[in-house]
C-alpha positions in Angstrom: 0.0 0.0 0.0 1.0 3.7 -1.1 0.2 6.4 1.7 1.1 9.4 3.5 4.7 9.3 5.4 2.8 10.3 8.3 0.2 13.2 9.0 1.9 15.2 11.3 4.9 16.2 9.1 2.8 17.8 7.1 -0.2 19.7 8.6 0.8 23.1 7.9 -2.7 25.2 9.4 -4.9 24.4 12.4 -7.6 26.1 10.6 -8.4 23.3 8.2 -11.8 22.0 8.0 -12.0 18.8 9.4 -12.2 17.2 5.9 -8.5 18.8 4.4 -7.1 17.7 7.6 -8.4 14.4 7.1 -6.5 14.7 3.3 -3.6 13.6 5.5 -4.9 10.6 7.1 -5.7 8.7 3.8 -3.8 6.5 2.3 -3.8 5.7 -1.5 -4.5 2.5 -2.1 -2.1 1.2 -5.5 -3.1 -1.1 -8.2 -2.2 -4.7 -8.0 0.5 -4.2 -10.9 2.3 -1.4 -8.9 2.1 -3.9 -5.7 3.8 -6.4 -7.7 6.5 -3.6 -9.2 7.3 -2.8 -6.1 7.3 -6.3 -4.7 9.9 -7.2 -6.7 12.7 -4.4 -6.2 15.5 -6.2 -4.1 16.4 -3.6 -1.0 19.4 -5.7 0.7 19.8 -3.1 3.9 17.5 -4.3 6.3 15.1 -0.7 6.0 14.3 1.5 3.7 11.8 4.0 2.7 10.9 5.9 -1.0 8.9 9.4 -1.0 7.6 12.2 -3.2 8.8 15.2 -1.8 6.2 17.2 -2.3 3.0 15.2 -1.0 5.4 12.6 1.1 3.1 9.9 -0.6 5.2 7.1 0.2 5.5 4.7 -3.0 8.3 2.0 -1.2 9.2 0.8 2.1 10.9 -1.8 4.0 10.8 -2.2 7.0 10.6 1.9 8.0 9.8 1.8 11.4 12.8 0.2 13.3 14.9 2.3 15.5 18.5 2.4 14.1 21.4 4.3 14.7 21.7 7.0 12.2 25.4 8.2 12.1 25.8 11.1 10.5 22.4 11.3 8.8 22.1 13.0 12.3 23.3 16.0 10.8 19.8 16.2 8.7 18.3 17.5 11.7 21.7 19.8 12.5 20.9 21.3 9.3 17.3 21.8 9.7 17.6 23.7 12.7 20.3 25.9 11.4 18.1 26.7 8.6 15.3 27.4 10.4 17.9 29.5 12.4 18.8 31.7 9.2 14.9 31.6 7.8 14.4 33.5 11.2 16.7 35.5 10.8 18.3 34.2 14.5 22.2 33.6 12.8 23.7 35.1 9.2 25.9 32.7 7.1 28.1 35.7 7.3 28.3 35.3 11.2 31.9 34.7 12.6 31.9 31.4 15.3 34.4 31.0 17.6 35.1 27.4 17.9 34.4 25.5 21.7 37.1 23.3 22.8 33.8 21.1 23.0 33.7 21.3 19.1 37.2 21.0 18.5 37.8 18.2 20.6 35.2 15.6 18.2 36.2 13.0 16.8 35.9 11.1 13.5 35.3 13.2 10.3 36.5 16.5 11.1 37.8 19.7 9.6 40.3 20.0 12.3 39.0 23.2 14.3 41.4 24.3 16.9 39.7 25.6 20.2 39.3 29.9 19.5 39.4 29.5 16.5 36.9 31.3 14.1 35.3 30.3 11.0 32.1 31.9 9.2 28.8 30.2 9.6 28.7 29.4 5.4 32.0 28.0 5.8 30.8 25.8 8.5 27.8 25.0 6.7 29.6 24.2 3.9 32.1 21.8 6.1 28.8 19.9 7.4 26.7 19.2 4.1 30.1 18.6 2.5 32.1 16.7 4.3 30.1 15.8 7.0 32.7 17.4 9.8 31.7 16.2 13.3 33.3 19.7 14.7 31.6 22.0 12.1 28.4 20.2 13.5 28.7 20.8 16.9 30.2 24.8 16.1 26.8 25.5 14.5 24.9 23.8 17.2 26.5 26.1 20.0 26.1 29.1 17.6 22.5 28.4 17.3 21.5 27.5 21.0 24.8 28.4 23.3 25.4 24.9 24.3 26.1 21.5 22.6 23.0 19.8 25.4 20.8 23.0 24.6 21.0 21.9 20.6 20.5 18.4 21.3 16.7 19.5 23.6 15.9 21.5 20.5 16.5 18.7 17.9 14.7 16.2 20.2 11.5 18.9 20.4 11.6 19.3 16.8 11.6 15.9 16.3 8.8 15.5 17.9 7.0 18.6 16.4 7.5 17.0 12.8 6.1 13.5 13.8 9.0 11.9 13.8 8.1 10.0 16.9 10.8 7.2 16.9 13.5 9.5 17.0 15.9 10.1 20.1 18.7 12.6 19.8 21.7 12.3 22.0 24.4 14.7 19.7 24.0 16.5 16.8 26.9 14.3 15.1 25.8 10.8 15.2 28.9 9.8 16.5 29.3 7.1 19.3 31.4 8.8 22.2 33.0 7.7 25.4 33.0 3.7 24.0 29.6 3.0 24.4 27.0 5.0 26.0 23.7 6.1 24.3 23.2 6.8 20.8 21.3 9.0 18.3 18.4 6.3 17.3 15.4 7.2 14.2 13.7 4.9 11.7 14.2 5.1 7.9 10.8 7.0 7.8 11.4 9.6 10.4 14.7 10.4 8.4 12.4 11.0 5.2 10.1 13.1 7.7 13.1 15.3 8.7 14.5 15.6 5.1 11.5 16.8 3.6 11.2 19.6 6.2 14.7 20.3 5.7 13.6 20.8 1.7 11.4 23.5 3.0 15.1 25.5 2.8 15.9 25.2 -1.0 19.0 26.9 0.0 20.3 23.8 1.7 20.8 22.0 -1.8 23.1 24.7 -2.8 25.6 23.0 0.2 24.4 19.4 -0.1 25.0 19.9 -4.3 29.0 20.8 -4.3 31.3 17.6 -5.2 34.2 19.5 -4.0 35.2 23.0 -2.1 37.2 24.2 0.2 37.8 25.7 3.9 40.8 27.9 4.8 42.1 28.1 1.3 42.0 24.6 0.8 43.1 23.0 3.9 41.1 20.9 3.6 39.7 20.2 0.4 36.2 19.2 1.4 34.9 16.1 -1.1 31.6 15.5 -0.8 30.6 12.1 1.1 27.6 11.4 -1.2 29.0 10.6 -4.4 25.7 10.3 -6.1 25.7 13.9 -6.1 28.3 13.4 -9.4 26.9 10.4 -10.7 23.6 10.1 -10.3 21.1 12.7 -13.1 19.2 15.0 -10.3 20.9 14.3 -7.0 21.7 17.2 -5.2 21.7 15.9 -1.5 21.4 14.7 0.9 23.4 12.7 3.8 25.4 9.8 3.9 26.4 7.9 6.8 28.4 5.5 8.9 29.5 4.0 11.9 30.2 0.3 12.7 26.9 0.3 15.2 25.0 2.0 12.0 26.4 0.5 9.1 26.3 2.3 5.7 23.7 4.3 5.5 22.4 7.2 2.7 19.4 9.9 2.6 19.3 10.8 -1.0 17.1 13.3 -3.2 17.1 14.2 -6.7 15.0 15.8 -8.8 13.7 15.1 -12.5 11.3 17.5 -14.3 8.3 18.0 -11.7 9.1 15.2 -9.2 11.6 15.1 -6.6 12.0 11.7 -4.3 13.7 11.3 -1.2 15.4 8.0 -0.6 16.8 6.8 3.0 18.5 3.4 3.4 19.9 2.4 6.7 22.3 -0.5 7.9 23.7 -1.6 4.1 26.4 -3.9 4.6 28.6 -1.6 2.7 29.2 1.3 0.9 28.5 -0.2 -2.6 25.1 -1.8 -1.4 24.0 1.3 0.1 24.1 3.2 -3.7 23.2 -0.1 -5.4 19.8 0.3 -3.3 19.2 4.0 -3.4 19.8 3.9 -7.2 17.2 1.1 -7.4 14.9 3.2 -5.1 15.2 6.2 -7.0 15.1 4.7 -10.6 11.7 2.7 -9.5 10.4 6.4 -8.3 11.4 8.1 -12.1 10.4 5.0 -14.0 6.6 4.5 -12.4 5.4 8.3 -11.4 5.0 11.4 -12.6 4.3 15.0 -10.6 1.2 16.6 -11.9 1.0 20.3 -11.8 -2.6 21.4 -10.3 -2.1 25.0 -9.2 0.5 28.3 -8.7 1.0 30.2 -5.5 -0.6 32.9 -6.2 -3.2 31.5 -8.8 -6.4 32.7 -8.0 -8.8 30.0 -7.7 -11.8 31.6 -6.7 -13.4 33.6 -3.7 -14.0 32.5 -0.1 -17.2 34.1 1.5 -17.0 36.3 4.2 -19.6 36.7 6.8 -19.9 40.7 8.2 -17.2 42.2 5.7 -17.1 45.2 3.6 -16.7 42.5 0.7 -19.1 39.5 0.9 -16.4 37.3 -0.3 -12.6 37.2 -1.0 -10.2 36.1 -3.5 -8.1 33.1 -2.7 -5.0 31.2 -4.2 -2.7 28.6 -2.9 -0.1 28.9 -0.4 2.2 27.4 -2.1 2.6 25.3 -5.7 0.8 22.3 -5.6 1.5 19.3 -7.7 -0.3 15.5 -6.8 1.8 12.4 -7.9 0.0 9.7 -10.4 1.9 6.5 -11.5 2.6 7.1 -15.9 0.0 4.3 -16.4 -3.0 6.6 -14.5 -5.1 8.9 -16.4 -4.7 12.8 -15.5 -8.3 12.9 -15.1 -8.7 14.3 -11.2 -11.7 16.0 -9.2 -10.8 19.5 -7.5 -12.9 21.0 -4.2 -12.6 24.3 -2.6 -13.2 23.6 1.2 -13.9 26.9 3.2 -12.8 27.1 6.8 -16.0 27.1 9.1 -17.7 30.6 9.5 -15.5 32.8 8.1 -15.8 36.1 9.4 -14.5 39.8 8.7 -11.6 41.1 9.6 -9.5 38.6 7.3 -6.0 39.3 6.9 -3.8 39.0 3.7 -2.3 36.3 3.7 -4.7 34.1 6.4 -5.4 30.7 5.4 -9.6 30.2 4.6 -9.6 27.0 3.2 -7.8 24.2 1.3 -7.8 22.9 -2.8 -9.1 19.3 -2.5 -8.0 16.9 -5.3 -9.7 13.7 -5.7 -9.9 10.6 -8.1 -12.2 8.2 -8.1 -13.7 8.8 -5.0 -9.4 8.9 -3.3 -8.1 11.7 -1.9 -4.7 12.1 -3.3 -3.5 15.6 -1.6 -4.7 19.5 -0.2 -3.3 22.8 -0.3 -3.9 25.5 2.2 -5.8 28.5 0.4 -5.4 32.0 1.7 -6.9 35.3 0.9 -5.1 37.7 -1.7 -6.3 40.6 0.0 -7.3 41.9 3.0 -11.3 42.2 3.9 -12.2 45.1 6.6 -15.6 44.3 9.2 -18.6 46.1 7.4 -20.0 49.1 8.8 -23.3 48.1 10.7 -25.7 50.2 8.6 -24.2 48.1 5.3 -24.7 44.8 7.1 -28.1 45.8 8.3 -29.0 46.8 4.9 -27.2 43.4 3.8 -29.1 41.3 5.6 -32.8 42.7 5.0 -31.8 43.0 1.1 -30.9 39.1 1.5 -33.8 38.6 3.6 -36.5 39.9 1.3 -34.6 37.9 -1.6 -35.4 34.3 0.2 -39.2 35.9 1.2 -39.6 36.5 -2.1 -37.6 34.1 -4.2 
């Protein structure tokens, strides 16, 4: 069965009507040739999980749900924080960090920070989706939150914000320290949760992209740990990952026309099997679906009505572009509903989310988009709205 990664990672508005919020809870149920397509691929590592980025309509999965150490597919969280972070507004890339002896004490993949000494954020960012650099990690961490534990509390509440409910955060490196101890632990589909919120910061995929750059005039050269990035058409991220507890793991995305898919295999047996899998992963996802366009941000779709406004309704368009994913065998042929939030009443902002775009085929709902008003609607004066309502009242008297 193809369905929703999990509801939670993407509910963007607590104003939906209970129906668009239900859009998330359904799954799509796949035809009995796409069961057996996907039957047959061979995943070795032990879990594994396929998405569309843009709906997370899961088309592949093995065994998604087990708790495994992550390594340094940790960092996918890092990341998303620091974004979030420079979305707010909170850090610059131009900022200057003064490295911890915390940070420059990690181990494993490094780029060798001394204690005191500085490096910009971009550089670190760079060092991170690069080369994976344990110390870069923990740097940005302590830039974001002022402590290594205070970072680790926030990726652990994130987590849980996002859905990502099997996922326990002990570093922001995925390192094992100290010889043993506690670990970082998440499942294959809380990884593809994470990474599709981390998506939500285009600007990440111009760090996650680079084959090879440099810190501190090229000591060190920074080679990127993902080499699908070079060979494979469309990646552009995401994480690798290993440690002996972990094995070889790999987040991947890449992006073809319209459709983007995220890929996360955990504990391959080695390197090789780790890319052998995501490129059978990702080639099932290009071969079998397509993205279908169904509306622009900023489209206007129609007009919301507004109860005790100036204007008796507003216009509305989608919050963001909206696409629904189809296998190449389905027809295109798809039902689209406007779903109003509940009484809508005046004053309605710019911007405030009234509704949701509904698509439907054959009875299935196969994704929503938040709708929010193009312009702003002020309260009517009372004398208009009495007038209003006795016009409207003598039109049902004598209708």
């Amino acid at each position: 069965m193809i369905g929703r990664i999990r509801n939670a990672a993407f509910s963007t508005s607590a104003k939906w009507t209970a129906l668009a919020v239900t859009v998330l809870c359904i799954a799509t149920v796949c035809s009995a040739a796409h069961v057996s397509c996907a039957a047959t691929l061979d995943i070795s590592a032990p879990s594994a999980i396929l998405v569309e980025a843009h709906t997370g309509k899961v088309l592949f999965e093995k065994d998604a749900d087990t708790q495994r150490p992550p390594a340094s597919m940790t960092k996918i969280m890092t990341l998303l924080l620091v974004m979030e972070a420079l979305d707010r507004g909170q850090i610059s890339t131009d900022d200057v960090v003064t490295a911890s002896e915390n940070a420059a004490r990690m181990g494993g993949t490094q780029i060798w920070l001394a204690a005191g000494e500085q490096m910009t954020v971009d550089d670190l960012l760079k060092s991170v989706a690069i080369a994976s650099a344990n110390d870069a990690a923990v740097a940005l961490g302590e830039h974001v939150s002022g402590a290594e534990e205070v970072f680790v509390g926030l990726m652990n509440k994130r987590a849980v914000e996002l859905g990502a409910t099997n996922t326990v955060f002990v570093n922001p490196t995925g390192l094992l320290r100290g010889g043993g101890g506690p670990e970082n632990l998440t499942t294959a589909r809380d990884l593809a949760i994470m990474s599709l919120e981390l998506l939500n910061y285009p600007r990440v995929l111009d760090y996650t992209s680079i084959w090879i750059d440099q810190v501190r005039g090229g000591n060190p050269v920074l080679n990127n740990t993902n080499r699908f990035v070079r060979y494979y058409e469309g990646c552009d991220g995401l994480k690798t990952g290993y440690i002996e507890s972990s094995k070889h793991c790999l987040t991947a995305t890449a992006k073809r026309g319209d459709l983007r898919l995220v890929s996360v295999v955990m504990g391959a047996a080695t390197s090789d099997a780790r890319y052998d899998d995501t490129r059978k992963l990702l080639d099932y996802g290009f071969a079998n679906y397509q993205a279908v366009p169904i509306a622009k941000a900023g489209q206007v779709l129609g007009a919301a009505p507004v109860s005790k406004g100036e204007l008796e309704t507003v216009p509305v368009s989608p919050r963001s572009d909206f696409a629904i994913v189809l296998q190449k065998s389905e027809s295109r042929d798809v039902q689209q509903e406007l779903v109003w939030t509940e009484r809508l009443t005046a004053p309605i902002a710019e911007g405030q989310v009234v509704g949701s775009l509904v698509v439907s085929k054959d009875g299935q709902v196969l994704g929503s988009v938040d709708l929010v008003a193009t312009e702003a609607v002020k309260r009517g004066h009372p004398v208009k709205l009495f007038f209003r309502s006795v016009r409207k009242l003598f039109g049902m008297v004598f209708r």
